[in-house]
C-alpha positions in Angstrom: -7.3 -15.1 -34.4 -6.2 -13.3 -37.6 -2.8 -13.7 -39.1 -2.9 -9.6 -38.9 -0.2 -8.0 -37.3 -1.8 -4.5 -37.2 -4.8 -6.1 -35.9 -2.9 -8.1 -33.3 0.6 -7.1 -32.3 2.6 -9.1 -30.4 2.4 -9.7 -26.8 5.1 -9.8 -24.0 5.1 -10.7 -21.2 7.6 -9.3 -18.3 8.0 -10.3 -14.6 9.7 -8.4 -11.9 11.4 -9.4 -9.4 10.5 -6.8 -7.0 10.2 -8.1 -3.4 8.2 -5.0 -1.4 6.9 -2.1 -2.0 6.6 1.5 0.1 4.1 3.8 0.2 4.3 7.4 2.3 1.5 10.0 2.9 1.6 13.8 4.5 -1.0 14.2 7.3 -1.5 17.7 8.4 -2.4 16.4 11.6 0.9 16.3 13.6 0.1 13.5 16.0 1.2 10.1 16.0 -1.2 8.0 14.6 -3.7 5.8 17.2 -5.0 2.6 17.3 -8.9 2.4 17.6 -11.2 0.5 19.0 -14.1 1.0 17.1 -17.8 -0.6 17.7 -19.5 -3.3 15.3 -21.7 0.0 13.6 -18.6 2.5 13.1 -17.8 3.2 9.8 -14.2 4.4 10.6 -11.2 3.5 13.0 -10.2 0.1 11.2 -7.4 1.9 9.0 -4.2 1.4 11.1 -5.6 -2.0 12.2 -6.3 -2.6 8.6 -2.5 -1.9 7.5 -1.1 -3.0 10.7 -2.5 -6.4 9.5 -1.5 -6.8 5.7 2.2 -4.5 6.4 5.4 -6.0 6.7 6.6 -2.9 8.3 4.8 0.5 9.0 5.9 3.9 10.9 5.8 7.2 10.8 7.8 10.5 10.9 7.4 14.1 12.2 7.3 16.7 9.3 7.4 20.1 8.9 3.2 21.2 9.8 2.3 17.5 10.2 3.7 14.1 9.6 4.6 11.7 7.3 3.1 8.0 8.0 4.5 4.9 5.7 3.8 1.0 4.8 5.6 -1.5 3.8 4.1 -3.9 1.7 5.8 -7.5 0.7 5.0 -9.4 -2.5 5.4 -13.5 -1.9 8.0 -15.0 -3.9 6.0 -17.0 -7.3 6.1 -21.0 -7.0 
């Protein structure tokens, strides 16, 4: 590695100490979301099961011409 500055600049690092996150969608559709049970050769209906999974929390919420749905998503502590 060069002694060059320019070339190189410094680098920093930074950590967070955030703990979850949330994520929210609009759905046109006003219906509650619904569980599936798709077959081995469907190539959709795993969503909610997927997030249902990997969420700490998830939910949704009427809205004005559809709905909103959310996840809540948790980030392990580092060792």
């Amino acid at each position: 590695m060069s002694g060059d500055r320019k070339a190189h600049p410094p680098v920093r690092a930074v950590r967070c100490g955030l703990r979850s996150g949330r994520v929210e969608v609009w759905d046109s559709v006003p219906e509650p979301p619904q569980r599936k049970s798709p077959g081995l050769d469907a190539e959709d209906g795993r969503g909610l099961l997927i997030v249902e999974a990997w969420a700490a929390h998830c939910g949704w919420r009427s809205a004005e011409e559809g709905k909103w749905v959310f996840v809540v998503m948790e980030v392990p502590p580092h060792e």
